[in-house]
N, C-alpha and C positions, 0 to 999 in steps of 0.2 A: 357619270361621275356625281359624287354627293355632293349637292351644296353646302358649303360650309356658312350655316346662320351665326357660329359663334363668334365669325370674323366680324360680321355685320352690325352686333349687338353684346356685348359681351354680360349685359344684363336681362339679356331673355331668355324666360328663363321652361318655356311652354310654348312646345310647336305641334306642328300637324304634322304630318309623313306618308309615304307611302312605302310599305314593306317590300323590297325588289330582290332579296337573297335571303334566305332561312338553311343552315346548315347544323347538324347536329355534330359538336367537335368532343373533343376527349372528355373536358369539361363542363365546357356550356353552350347553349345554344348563339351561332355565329351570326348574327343579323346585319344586313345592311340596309340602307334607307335610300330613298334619292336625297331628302334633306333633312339635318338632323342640327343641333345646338349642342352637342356631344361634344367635349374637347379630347381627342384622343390623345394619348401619351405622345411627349416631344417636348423638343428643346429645354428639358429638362423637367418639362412640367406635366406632375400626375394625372391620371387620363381624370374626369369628371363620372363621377357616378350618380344615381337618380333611377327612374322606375319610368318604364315603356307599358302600363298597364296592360296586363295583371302581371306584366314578367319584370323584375329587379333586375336593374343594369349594375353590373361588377365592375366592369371594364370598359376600356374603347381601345383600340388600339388601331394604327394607320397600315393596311399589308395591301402591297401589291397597288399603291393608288387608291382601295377600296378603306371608308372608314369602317372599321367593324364593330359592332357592340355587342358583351357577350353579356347575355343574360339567362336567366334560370327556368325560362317558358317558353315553348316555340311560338313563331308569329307566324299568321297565313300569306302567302307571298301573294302581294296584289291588296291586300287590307289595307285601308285606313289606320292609323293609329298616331295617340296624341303620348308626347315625351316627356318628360317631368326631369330637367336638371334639379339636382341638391345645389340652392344656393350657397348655403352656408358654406359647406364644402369648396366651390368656386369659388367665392369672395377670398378665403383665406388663403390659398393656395394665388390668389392673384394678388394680396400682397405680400407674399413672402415672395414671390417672383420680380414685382416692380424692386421692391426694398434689396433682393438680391443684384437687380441692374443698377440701383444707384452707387450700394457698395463697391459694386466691382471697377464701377468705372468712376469713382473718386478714386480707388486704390491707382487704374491702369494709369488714370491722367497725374494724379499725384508723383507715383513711385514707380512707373512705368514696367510694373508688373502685370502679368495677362492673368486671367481665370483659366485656368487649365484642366478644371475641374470642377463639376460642381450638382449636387446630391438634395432634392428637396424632400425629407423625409417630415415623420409625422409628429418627432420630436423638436426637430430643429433644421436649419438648413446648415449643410456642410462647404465651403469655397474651397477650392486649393490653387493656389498662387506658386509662379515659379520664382520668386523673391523672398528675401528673409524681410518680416515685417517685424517692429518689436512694438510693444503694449502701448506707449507711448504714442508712433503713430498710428495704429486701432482708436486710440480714443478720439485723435483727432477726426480720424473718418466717420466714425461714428456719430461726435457734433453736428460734421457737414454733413450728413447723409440725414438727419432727424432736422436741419433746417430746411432740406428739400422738403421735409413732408411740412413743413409750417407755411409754407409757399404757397402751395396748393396751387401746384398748375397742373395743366392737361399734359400727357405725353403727346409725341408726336408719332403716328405710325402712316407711314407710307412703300411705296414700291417704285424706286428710282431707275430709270432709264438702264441698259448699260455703260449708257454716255457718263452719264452722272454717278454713277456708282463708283467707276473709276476714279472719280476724283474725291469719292467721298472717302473721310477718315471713318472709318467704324470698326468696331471689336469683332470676329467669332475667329473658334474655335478650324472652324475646317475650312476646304474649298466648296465654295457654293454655286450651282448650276441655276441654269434657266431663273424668273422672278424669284428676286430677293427683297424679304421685308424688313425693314429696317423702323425699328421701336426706337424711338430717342426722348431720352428726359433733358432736354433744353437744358448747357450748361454743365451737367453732371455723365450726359452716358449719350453713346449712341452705341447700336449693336443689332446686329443680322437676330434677329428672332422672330419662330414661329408661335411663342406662347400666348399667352389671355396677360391683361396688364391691366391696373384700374383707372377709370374713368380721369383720376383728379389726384395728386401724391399725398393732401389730406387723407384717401382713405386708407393709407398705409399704417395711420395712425402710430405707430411708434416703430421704429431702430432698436436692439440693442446686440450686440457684440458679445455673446458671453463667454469665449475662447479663442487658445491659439494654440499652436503646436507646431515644431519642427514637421518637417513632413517630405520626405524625396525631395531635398535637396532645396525646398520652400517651405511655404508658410500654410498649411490648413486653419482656419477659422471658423467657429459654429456661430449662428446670429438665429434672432428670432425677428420674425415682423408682426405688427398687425395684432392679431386675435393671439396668435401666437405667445406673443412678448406680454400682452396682459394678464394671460393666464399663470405664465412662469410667474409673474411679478407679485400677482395674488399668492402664490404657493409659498415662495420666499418672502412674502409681507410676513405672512401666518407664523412661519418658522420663526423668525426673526426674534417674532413677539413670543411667542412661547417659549422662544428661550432666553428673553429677556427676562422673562417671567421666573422661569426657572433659577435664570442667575441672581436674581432680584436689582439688576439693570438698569438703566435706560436705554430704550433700542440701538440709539448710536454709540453707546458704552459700552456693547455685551464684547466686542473683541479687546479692551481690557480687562472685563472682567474673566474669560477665556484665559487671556496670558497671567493674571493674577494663579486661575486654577492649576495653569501649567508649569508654574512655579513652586505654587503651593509641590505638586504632584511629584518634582525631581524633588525637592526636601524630603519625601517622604519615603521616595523612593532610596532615596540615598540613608534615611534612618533604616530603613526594612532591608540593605544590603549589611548597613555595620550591626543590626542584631544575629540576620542571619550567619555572618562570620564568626560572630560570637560564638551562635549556638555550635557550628560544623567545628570551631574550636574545642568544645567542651566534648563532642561526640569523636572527635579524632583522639581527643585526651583518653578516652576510652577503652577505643581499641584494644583487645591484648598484647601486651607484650610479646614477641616472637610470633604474632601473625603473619603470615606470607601473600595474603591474598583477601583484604577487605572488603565484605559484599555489603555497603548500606541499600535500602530504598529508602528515600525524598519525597512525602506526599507533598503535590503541588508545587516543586519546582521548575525553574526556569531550565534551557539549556545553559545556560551562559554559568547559574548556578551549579549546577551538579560537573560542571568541565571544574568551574573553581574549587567544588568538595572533594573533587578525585584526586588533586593536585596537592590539596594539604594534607591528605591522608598519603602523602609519599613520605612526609613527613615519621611519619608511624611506621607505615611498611611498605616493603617492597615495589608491591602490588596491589592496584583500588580498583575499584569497581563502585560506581552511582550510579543510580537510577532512579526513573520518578513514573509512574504512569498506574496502571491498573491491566486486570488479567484482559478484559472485555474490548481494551482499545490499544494496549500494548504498553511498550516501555523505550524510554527516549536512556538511550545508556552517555555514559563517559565514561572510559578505562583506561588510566593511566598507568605506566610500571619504570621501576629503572632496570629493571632486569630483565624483562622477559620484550620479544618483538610481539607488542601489539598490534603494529598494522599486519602482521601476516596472521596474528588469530584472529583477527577480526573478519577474515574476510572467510576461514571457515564456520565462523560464530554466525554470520548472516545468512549460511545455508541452512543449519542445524535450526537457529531460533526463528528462520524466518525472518530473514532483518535488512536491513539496508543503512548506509554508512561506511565509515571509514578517516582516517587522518593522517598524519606523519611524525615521524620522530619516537614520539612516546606517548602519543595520546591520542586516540580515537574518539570518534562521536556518530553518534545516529539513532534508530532505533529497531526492536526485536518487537516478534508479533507472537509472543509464545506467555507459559504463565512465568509469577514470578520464582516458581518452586524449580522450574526447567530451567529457567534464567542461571538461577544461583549453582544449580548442581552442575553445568556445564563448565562458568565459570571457573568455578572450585578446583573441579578436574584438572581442567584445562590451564590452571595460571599456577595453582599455589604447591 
């Protein structure tokens, strides 16, 4: 069996080894050691990569007992060889794990909600709770969970009797066999886990919360820790500023100045609907007399627009037809009538022109993937 050094140290980060299995698998070559500083994949937490000279370690992962580590070089079974953990790598991923134990169990002890769920990816980490949480309490958690890290104390990790176990309150997910370890941050968490944790909750260095969503019947939440949470925070500094910049702002202004633009934006928008009215006035006025069947095209309109131009042109005649688009990407139609059933031509219009859509009553909507010359002549045929 492999001794586990990373139980022992979770800061070492360069061992010695002796190679005892070399297999060649679909992938990569399957290594095992007698003792290794590897964290393989578990309790949530991604395996540890790093380099077993000359071959690059991808993976670790736990089969059969055996820890495995797959890398890109075979090794001679029976050799020597020395292991190179990626700190970097381990440090961050071991605070995005503490900073995820602290959350969950200010949530479990607060709101008596369980982790039922839970995903440390590369962007962010994912929790899902079987409780409705709302923003309000998140913030709170997330105060208390960033004073743990001002505290700066040691966790506690041990392996309790079965005597003791039994009476002990702690969080996990399943039932658990044989020696159970039990990580507890004093105060804010205890809980059954196999992962890597850090040294001291100072080096978790920051909390922060930056989602929440309905979710099966609870709450999923995305948070960042650590190295994590600085990174995001530099990204969003940057934006911030640049687009304070842009609005010509103060950082803490620019979502005024935002709702200024989005005001400005419905005024304007609401000028460019009463001209366009205007114009589809003046071009309905148009029309000839005794038309039966009005084919306009619309460069650069709206759907919402060409449903409203088809509808004044019933005004004029019978039967309208709008459309807006071009030959190369197609055409978004409207076709309105009082006299003819447009939902039953439309649905042979969508074989003919290649189209898709449809409506009720007297008006249809969608779009044709044909030119605009086939458009019109079908049309024509077909309505007037």
């Amino acid at each position: 069996m492999t001794e586990r050094l990373y139980y022992e140290d979770v800061t070492q980060s360069v061992f010695e080894a002796t190679v005892t299995k070399c297999r060649k698998g679909s992938k990569y070559y399957e290594v095992v050691l007698d003792r290794t500083c590897f964290y393989p994949e578990g309790g949530g937490q991604p395996a540890d990569v790093g380099t077993i000279p000359p071959a690059i370690v991808y993976d670790v992962q736990e089969v059969d007992g055996e820890i495995v580590h797959y890398i890109d070089k075979p090794l001679e079974v029976g050799s020597k060889v020395t292991g190179l953990v990626d700190m970097i790598i381990r440090h961050r991923l071991m605070q995005q794990h503490s900073g995820e134990h602290i959350v969950s169990g200010l949530i479990h002890d607060g709101y008596g909600f369980d982790n039922v769920g839970f995903h440390m990816g590369s962007e962010c980490i994912t929790i899902d709770f079987n409780g409705i949480l709302t923003e309000e309490e998140l913030s709170f958690v997330e105060e208390d969970a960033n004073e743990a890290i001002y505290k700066d104390f040691e966790p506690e990790i041990f392996y309790p009797t079965p005597e003791e176990l039994q009476d002990l309150e702690y969080r996990s997910k399943k039932a658990l066999e044989g020696d159970v370890r039990i990580v507890r941050f004093p105060d804010y968490d205890t809980c059954a886990c196999c992962g890597l944790h850090v040294r001291r909750t100072g080096e978790i260095g920051v909390i922060k919360i930056t989602g929440m969503q309905r979710y099966k019947g609870g709450t999923r939440i995305t948070m960042l820790a650590g190295a994590q949470a600085r990174e995001d925070y530099a990204v969003k500094d940057k934006l911030v500023h640049e687009i304070s910049q842009m609005l010509s702002a103060k950082p803490y202004e620019i979502n005024e100045a935002v709702q200024r633009l989005k005001n400005e934006r419905e005024e304007i928008k609401e000028e460019l609907v009463a001209v366009k009215t205007k114009l589809f006035e003046l071009k309905r006025d148009n029309v000839p007399a005794g038309e039966k069947c009005a084919v306009l095209f619309e460069d650069l309109a709206e759907p919402f627009e060409i449903r409203v131009f088809a509808e004044m042109l019933l005004e004029k005649c019978p039967t309208a037809a709008v459309l807006s688009g071009n030959d190369d990407y197609g055409y978004r139609y409207a076709i309105a009538s009082r006299e003819k059933d447009v939902v039953s031509f439309v649905k042979g219009a969508n074989k003919v022109l290649n189209g898709r859509g449809g409506g009720k009553d007297n008006l249809v909507q969608g779009s044709f993937m044909a030119s605009a010359e086939e458009i019109e002549r079908y049309i024509r045929n077909e309505l007037s």
